[in-house]
ChimeraX commands (.cxc) that place a marker at each C-alpha (Angstrom):
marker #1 position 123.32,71.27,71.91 radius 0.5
marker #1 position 121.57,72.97,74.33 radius 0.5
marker #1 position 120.64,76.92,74.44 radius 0.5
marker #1 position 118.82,79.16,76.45 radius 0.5
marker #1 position 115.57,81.82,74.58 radius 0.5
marker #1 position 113.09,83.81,75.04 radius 0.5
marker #1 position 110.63,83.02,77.39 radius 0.5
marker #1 position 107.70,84.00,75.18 radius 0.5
marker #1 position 106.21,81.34,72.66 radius 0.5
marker #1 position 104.27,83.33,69.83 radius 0.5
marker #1 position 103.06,87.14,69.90 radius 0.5
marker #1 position 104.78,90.10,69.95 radius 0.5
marker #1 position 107.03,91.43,72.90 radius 0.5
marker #1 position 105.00,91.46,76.08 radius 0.5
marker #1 position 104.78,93.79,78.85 radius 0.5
marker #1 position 106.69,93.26,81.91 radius 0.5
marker #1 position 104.04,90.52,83.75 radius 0.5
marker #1 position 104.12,86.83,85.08 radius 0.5
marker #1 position 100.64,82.77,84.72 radius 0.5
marker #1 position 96.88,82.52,85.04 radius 0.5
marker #1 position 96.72,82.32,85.74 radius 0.5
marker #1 position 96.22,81.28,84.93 radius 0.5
marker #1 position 96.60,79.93,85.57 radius 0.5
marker #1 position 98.04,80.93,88.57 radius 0.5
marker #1 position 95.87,83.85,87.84 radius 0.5
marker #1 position 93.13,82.00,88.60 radius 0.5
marker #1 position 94.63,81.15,91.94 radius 0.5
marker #1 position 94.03,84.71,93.40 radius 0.5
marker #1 position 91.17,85.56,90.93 radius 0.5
marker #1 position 89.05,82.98,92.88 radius 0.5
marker #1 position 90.34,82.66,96.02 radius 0.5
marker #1 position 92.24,79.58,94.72 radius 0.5
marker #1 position 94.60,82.88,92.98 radius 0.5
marker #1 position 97.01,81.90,89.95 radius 0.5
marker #1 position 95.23,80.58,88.17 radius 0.5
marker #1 position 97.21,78.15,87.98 radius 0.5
marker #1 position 101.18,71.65,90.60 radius 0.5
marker #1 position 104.14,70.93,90.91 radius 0.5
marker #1 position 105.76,71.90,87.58 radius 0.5
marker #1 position 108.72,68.82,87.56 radius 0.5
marker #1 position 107.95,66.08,86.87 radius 0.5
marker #1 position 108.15,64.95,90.02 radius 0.5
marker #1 position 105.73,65.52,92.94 radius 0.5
marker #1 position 107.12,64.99,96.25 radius 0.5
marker #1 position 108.05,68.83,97.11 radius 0.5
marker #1 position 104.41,70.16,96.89 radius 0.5
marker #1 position 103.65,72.36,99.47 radius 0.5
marker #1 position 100.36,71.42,102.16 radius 0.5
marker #1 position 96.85,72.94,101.30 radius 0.5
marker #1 position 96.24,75.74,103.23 radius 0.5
marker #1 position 92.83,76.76,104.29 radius 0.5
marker #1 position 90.89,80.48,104.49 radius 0.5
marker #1 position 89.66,81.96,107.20 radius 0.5
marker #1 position 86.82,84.43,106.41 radius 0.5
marker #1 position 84.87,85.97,109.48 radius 0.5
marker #1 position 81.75,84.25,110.01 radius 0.5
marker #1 position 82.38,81.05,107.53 radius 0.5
marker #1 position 83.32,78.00,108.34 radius 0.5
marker #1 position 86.59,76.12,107.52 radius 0.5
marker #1 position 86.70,73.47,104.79 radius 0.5
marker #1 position 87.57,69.74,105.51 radius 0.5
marker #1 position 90.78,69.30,104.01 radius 0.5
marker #1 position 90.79,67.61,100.08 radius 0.5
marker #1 position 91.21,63.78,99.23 radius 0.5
marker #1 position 93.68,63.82,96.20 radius 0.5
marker #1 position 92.36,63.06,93.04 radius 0.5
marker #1 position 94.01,61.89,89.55 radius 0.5
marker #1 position 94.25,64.59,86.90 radius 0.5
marker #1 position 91.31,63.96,84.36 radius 0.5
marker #1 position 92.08,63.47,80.50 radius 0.5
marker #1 position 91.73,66.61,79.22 radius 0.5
marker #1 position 88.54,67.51,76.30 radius 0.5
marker #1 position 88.77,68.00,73.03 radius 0.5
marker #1 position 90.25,72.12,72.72 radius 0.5
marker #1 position 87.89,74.97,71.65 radius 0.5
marker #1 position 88.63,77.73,70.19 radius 0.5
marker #1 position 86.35,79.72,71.64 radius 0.5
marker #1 position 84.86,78.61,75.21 radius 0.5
marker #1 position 81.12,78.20,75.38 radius 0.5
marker #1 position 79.01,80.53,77.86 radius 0.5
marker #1 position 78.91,79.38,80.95 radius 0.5
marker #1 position 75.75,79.11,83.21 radius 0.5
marker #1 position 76.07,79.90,86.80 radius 0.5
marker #1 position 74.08,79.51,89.92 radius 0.5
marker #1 position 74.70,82.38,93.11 radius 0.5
marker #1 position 77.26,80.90,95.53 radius 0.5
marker #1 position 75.41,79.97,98.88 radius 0.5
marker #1 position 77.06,82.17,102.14 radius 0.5
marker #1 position 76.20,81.20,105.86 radius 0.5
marker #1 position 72.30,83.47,106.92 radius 0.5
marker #1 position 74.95,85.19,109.65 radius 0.5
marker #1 position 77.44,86.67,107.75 radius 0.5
marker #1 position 79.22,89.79,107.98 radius 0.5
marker #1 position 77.96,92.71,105.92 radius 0.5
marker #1 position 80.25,93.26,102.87 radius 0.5
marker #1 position 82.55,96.46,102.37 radius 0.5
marker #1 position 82.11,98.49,99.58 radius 0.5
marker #1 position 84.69,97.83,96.78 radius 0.5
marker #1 position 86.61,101.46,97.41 radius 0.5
marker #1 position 87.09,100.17,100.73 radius 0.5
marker #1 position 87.70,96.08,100.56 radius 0.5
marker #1 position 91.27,96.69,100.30 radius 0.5
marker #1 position 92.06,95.64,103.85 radius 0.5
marker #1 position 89.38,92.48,104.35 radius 0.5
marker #1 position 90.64,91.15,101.21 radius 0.5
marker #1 position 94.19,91.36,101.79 radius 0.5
marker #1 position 93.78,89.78,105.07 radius 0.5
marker #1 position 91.26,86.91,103.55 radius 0.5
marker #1 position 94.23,86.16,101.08 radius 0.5
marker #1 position 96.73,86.26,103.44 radius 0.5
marker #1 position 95.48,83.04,104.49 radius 0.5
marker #1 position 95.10,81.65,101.40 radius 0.5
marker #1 position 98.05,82.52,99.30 radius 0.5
marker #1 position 101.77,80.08,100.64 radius 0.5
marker #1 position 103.99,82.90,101.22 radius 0.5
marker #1 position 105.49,82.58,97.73 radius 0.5
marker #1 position 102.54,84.76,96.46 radius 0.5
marker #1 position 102.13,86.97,99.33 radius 0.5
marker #1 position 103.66,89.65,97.04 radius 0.5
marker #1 position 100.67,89.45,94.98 radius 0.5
marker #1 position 98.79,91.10,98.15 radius 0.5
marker #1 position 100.93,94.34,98.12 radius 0.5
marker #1 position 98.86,96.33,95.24 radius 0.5
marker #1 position 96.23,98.60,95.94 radius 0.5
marker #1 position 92.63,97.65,94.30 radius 0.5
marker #1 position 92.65,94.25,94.34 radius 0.5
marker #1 position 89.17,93.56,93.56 radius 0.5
marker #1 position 89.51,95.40,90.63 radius 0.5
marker #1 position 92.88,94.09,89.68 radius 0.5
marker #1 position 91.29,90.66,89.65 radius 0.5
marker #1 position 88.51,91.36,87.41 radius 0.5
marker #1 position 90.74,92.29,84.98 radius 0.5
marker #1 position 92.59,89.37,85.47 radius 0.5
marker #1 position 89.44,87.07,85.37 radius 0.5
marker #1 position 88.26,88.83,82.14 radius 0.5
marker #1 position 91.36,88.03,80.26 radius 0.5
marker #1 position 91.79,84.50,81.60 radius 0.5
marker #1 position 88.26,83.49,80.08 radius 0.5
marker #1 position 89.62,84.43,77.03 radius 0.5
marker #1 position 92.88,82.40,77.55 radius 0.5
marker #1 position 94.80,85.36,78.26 radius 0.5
marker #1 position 97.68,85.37,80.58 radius 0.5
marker #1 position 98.22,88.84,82.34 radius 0.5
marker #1 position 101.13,89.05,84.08 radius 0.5
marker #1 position 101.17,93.33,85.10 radius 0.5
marker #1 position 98.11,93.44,87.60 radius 0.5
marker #1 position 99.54,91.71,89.95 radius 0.5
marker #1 position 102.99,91.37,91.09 radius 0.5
marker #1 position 102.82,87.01,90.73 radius 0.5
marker #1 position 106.02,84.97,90.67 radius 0.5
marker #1 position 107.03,84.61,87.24 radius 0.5
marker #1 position 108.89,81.22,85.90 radius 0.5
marker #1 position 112.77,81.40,86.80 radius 0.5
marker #1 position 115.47,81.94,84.63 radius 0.5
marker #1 position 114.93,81.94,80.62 radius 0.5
marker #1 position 113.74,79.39,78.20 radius 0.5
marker #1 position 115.64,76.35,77.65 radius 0.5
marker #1 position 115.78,74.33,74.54 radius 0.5
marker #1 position 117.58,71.67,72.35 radius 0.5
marker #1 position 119.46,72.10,69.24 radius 0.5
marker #1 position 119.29,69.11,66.93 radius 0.5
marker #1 position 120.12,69.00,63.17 radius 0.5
marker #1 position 119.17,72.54,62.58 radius 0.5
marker #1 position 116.21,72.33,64.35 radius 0.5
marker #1 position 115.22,73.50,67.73 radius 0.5
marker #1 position 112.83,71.41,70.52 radius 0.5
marker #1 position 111.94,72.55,73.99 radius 0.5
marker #1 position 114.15,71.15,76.33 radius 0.5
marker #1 position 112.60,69.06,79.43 radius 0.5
marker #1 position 114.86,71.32,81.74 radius 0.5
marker #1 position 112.70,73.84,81.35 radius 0.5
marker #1 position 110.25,72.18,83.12 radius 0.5
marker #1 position 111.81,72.55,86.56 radius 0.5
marker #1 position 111.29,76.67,85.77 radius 0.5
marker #1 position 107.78,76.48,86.52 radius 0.5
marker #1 position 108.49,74.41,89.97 radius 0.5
marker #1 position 107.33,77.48,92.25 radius 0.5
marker #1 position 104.38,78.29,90.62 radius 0.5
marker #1 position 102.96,75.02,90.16 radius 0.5
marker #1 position 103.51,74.19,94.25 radius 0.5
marker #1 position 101.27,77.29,94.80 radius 0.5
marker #1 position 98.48,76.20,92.66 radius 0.5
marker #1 position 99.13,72.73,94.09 radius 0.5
marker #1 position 98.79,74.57,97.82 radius 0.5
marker #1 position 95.09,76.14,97.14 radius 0.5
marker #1 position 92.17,74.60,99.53 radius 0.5
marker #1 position 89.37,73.85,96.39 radius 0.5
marker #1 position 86.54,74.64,98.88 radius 0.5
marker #1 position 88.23,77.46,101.35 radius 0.5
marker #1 position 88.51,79.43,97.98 radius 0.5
marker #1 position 85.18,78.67,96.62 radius 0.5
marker #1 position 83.99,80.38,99.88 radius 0.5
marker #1 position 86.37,83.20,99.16 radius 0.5
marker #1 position 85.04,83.73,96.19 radius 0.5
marker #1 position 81.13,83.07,97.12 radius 0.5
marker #1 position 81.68,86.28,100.02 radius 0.5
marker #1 position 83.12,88.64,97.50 radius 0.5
marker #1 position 81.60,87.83,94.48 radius 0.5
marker #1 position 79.26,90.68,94.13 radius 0.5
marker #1 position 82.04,92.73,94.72 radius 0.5
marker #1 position 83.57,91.00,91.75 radius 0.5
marker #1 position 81.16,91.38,89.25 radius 0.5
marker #1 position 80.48,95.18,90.27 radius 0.5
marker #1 position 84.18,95.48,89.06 radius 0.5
marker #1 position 83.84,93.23,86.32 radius 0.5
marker #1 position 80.82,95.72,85.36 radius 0.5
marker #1 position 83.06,98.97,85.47 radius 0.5
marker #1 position 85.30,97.00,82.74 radius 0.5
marker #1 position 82.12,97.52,80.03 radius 0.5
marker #1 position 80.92,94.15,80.31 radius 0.5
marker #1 position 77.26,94.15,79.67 radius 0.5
marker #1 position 76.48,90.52,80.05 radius 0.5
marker #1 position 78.26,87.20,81.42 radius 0.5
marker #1 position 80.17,87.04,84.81 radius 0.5
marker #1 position 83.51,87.58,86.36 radius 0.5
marker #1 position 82.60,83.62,87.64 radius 0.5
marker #1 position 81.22,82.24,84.34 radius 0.5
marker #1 position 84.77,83.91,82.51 radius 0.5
marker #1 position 86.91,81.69,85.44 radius 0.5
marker #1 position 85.49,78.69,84.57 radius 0.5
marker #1 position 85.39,79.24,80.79 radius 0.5
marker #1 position 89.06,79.88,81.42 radius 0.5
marker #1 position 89.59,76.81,83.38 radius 0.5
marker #1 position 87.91,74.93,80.86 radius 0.5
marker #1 position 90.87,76.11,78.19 radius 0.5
marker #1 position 93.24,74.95,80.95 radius 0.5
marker #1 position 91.53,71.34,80.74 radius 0.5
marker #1 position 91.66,71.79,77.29 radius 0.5
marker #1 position 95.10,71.37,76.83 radius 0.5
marker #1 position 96.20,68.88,74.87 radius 0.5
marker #1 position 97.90,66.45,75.74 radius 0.5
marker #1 position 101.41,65.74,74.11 radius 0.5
marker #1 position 103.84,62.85,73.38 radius 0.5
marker #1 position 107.39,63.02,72.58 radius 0.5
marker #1 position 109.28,66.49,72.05 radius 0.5
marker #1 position 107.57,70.04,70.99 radius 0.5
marker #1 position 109.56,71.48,68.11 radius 0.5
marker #1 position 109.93,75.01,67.82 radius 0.5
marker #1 position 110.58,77.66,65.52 radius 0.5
marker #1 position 112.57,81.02,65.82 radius 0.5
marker #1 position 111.29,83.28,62.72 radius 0.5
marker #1 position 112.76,86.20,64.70 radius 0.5
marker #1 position 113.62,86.79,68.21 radius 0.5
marker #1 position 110.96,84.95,69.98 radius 0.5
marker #1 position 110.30,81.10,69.49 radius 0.5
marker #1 position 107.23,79.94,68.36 radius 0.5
marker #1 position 105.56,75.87,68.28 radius 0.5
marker #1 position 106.55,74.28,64.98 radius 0.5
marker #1 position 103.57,72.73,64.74 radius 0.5
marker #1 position 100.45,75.92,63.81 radius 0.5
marker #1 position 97.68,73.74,65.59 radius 0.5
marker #1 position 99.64,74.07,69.02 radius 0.5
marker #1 position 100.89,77.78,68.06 radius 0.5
marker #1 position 97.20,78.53,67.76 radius 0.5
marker #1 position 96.05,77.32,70.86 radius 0.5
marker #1 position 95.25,80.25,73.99 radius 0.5
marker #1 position 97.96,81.48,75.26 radius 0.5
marker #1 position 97.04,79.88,78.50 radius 0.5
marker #1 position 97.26,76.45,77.13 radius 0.5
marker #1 position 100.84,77.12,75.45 radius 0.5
marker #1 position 102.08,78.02,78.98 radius 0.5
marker #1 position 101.01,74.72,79.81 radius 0.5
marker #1 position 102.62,73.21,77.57 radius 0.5
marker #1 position 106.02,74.86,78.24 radius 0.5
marker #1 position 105.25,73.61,81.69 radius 0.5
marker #1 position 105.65,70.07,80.80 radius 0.5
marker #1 position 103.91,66.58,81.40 radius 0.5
marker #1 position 104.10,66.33,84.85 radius 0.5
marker #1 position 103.48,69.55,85.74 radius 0.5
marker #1 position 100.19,70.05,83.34 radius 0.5
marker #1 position 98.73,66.82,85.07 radius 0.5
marker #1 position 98.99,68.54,88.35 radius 0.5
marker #1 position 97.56,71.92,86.92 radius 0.5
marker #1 position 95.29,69.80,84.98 radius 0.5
marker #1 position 93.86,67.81,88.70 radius 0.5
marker #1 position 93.55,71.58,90.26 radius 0.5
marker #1 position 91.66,72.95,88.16 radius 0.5
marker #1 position 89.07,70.33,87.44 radius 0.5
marker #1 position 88.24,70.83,91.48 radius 0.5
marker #1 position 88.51,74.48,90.96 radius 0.5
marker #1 position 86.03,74.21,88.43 radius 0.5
marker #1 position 84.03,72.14,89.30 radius 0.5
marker #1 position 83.99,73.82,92.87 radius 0.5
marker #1 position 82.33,77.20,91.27 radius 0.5
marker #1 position 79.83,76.18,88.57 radius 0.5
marker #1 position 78.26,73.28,91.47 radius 0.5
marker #1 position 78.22,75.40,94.77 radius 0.5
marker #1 position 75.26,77.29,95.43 radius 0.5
marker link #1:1,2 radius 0.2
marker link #1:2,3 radius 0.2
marker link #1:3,4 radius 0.2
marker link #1:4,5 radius 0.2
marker link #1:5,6 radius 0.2
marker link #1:6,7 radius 0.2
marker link #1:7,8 radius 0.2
marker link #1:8,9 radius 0.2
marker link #1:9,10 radius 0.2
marker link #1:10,11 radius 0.2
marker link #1:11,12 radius 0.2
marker link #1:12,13 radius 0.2
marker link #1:13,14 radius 0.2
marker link #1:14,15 radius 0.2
marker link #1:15,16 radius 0.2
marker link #1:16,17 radius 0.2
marker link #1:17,18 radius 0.2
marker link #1:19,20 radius 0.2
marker link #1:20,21 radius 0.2
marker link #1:21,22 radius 0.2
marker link #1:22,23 radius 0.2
marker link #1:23,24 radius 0.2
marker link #1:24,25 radius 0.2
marker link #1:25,26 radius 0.2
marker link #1:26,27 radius 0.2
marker link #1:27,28 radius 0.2
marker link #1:28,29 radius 0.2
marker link #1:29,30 radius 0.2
marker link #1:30,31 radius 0.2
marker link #1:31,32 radius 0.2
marker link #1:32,33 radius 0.2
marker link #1:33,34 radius 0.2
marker link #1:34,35 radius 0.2
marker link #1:35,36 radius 0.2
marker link #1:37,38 radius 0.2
marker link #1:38,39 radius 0.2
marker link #1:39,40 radius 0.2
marker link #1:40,41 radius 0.2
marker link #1:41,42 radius 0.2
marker link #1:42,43 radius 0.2
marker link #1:43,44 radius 0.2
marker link #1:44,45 radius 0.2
marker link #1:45,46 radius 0.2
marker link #1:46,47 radius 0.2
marker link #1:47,48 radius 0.2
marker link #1:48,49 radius 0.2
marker link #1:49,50 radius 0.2
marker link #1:50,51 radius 0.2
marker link #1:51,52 radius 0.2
marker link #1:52,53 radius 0.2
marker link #1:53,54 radius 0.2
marker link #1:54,55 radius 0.2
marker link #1:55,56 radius 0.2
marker link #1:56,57 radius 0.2
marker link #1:57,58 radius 0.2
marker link #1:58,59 radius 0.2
marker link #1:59,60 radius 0.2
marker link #1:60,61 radius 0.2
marker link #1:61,62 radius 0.2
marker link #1:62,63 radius 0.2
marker link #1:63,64 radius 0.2
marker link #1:64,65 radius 0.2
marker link #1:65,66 radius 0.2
marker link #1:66,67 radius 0.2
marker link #1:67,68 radius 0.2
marker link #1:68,69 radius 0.2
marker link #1:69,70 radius 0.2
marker link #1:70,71 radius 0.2
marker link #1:71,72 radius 0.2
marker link #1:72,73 radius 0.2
marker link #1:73,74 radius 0.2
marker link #1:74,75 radius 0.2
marker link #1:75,76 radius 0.2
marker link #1:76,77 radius 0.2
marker link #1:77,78 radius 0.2
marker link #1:78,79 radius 0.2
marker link #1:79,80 radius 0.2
marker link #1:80,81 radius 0.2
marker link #1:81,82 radius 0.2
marker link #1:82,83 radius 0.2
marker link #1:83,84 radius 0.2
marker link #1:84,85 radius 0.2
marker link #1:85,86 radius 0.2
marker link #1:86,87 radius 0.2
marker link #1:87,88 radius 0.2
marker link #1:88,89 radius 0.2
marker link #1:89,90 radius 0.2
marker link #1:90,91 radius 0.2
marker link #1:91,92 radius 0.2
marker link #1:92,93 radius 0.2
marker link #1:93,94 radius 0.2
marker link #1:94,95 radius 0.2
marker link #1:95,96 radius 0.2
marker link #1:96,97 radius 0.2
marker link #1:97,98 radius 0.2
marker link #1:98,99 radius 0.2
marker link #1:99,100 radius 0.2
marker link #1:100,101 radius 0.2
marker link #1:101,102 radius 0.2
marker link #1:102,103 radius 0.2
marker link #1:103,104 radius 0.2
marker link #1:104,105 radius 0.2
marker link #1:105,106 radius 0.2
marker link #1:106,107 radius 0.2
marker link #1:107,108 radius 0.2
marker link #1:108,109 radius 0.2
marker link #1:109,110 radius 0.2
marker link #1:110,111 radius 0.2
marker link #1:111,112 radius 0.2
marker link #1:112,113 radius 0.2
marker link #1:113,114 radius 0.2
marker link #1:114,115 radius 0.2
marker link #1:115,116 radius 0.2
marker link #1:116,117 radius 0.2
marker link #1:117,118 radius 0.2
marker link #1:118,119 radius 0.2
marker link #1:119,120 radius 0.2
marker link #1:120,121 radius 0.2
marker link #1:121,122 radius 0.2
marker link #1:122,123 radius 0.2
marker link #1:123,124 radius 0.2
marker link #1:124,125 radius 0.2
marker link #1:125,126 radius 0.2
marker link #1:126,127 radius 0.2
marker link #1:127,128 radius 0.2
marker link #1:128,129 radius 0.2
marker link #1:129,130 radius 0.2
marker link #1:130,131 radius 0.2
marker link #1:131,132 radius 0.2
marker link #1:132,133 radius 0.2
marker link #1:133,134 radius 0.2
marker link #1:134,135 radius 0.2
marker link #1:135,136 radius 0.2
marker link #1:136,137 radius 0.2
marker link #1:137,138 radius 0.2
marker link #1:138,139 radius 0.2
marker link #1:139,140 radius 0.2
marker link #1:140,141 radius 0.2
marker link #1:141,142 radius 0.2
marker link #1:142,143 radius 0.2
marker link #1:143,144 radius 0.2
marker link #1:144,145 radius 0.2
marker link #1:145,146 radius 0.2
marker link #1:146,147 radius 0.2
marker link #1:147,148 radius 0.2
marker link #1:148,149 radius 0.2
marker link #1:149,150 radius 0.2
marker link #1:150,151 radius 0.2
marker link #1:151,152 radius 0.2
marker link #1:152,153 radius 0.2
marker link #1:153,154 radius 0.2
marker link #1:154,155 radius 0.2
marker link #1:155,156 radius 0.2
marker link #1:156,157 radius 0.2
marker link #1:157,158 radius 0.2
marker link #1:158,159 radius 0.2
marker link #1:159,160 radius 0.2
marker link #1:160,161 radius 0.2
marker link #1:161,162 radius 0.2
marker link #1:162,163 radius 0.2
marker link #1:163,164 radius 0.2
marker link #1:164,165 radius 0.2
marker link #1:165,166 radius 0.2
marker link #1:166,167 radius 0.2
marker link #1:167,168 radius 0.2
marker link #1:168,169 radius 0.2
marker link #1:169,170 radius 0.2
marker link #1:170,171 radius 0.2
marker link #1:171,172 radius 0.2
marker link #1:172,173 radius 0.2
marker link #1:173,174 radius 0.2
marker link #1:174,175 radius 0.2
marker link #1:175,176 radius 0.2
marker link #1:176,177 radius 0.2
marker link #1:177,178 radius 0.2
marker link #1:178,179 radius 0.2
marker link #1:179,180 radius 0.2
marker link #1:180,181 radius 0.2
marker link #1:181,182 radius 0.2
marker link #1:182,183 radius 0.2
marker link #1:183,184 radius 0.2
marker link #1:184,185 radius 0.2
marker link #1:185,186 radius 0.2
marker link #1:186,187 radius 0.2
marker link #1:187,188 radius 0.2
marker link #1:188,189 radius 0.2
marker link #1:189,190 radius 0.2
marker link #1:190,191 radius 0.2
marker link #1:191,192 radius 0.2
marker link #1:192,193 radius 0.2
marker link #1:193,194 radius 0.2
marker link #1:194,195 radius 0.2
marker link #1:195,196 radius 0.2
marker link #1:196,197 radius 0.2
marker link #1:197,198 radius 0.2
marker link #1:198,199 radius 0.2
marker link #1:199,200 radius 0.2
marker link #1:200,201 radius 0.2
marker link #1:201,202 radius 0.2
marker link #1:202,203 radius 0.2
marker link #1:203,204 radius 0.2
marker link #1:204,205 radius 0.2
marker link #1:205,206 radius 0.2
marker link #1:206,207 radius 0.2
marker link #1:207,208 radius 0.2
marker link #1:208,209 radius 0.2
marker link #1:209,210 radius 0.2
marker link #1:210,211 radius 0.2
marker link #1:211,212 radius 0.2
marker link #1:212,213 radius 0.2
marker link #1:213,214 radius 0.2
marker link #1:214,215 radius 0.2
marker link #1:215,216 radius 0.2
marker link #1:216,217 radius 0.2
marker link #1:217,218 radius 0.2
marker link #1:218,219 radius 0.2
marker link #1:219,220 radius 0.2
marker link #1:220,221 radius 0.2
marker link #1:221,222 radius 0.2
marker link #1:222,223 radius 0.2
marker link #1:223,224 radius 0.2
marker link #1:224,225 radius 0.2
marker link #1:225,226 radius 0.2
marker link #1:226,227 radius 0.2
marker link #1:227,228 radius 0.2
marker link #1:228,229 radius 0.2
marker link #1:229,230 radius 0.2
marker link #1:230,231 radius 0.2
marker link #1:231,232 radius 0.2
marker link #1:232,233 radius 0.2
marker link #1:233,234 radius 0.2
marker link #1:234,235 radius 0.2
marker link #1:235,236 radius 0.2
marker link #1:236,237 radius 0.2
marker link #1:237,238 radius 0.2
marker link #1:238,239 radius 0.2
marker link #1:239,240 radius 0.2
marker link #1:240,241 radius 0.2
marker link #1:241,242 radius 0.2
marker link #1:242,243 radius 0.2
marker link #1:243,244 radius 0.2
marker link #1:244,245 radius 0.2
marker link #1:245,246 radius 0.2
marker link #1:246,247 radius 0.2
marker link #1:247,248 radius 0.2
marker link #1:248,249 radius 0.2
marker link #1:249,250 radius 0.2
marker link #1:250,251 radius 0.2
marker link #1:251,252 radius 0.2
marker link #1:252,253 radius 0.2
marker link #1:253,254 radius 0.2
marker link #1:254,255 radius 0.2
marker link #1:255,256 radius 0.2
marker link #1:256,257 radius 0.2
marker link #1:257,258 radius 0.2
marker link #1:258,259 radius 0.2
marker link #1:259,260 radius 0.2
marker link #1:260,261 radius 0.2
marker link #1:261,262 radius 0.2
marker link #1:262,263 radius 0.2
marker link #1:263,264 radius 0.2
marker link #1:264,265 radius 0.2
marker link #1:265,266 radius 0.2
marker link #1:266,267 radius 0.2
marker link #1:267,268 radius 0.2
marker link #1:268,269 radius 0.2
marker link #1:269,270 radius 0.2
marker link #1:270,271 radius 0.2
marker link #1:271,272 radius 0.2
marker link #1:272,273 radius 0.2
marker link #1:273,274 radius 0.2
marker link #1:274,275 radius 0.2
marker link #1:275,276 radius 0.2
marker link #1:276,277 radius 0.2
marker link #1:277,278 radius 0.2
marker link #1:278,279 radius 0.2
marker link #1:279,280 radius 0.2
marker link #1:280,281 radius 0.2
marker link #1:281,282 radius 0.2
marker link #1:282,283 radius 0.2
marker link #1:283,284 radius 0.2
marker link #1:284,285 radius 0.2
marker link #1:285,286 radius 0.2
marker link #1:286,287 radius 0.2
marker link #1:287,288 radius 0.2
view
């Protein structure tokens, strides 16, 4: 027997948001947005990469695919990550201020975003909407209320069986539109995005309290929870104590939120995820 739920796995009744966010979060956070493939199983419908075009940089060849990585062991906490400045071309132009980036980052991320996130562009303060974002993702948080993302359609979908519930693999297919626009970032177009408006960035990430760290070294601790992820056989059992269902199993119900979105996401669509953000990654801890 087959039911529809909650969307929400675990935690109390969230606000009104969408990934990372993460992962598709991430995506926008870094240029590469949300964070964060092309959620069924299968592959074929994935939109083209789509490059950024920031005055004064030049565009990135386009990507060779590469096979999603096995993901690492999960931490609970991430480690601190080390980071090197981002290299930008001698000749270019002269940053805004952050009051007034508005309109030259809108327009940078119009050409990065497929136009299933150009929604996300509509807000006012993005820099500072992103930061936000990008502190919450390193801690495997998934904000959904800073920025107007696509959000998974229709509600949860899961199996009855012998009084006892599992998370049915037409779920999957929910998460179809926001894995194609994670699937659709250019890996090095956003790590220029990011490298131009960086210190922008981290002046924002500053006016959030944070002392030490990075708005850059909290992306890539967050996309190291994404790789993470475990990696499951077989069905996911879950539990409804009370309106919202929660993993059966504690070790995946404690994992970061970011991971059990994965999860939810399915096989397929995690390996796709899984492939993006190892470039992501690996794009912003090596440039420089």
């Amino acid at each position: 027997m087959q039911a529809e739920g909650s969307e929400r796995i675990g935690g109390p009744p969230p606000r009104r948001r969408p990934v990372l966010f993460a992962v598709v979060a991430l995506a926008v956070i870094a240029g590469l947005g949300w964070t964060v493939r092309s959620l069924m199983v299968s592959t074929d419908t994935r939109l083209p990469p789509v490059a950024v075009q920031i005055p004064g940089l030049k565009p990135a060849e386009p990507e060779t695919p590469a096979s999603a990585p096995a993901p690492a062991a999960v931490a609970a906490t991430p480690a601190p990550v080390a980071v090197q400045p981002l290299a930008l071309p001698a000749d270019a132009p002269p940053l805004p201020s952050l009051e007034s980036s508005d309109p030259e980052v809108r327009a940078s991320l119009s050409d990065v975003l497929p136009p299933a996130a150009q929604a996300a562009l509509a807000p006012a303060e993005l820099l500072r909407r992103m930061a936000v974002m990008a502190d919450s993702f390193g801690r495997g948080k998934v904000l959904r209320d800073r920025l107007p993302l696509p959000a998974p359609a229709g509600k949860m979908q899961v199996t009855e069986r012998d009084e006892r519930i599992f998370l049915a693999p037409e779920n999957f297919s929910r998460y179809n539109t926001l894995t194609d626009i994670v699937a659709a970032i250019d890996t090095d177009a956003s790590a220029r995005w990011f490298a131009r408006y960086e210190p922008l960035l981290q002046q924002a990430w500053g006016e959030l309290g944070n002392s030490s760290g990075s708005v850059r070294g909290a992306l890539i601790a967050g996309l190291d929870l994404v790789l993470a992820t475990p990696d499951l056989e077989g069905e996911i059992e879950l539990v409804q104590p009370a309106v919202f269902y929660k993993f059966a199993d504690p070790s995946l119900e404690g994992l970061a939120d970011v991971q059990k979105l994965l999860l939810r996401a399915g096989p397929g669509n995690r390996s796709v995820i899984s492939a993006k953000a190892r470039r992501l990654r690996d794009a912003l801890a090596n440039a420089g």
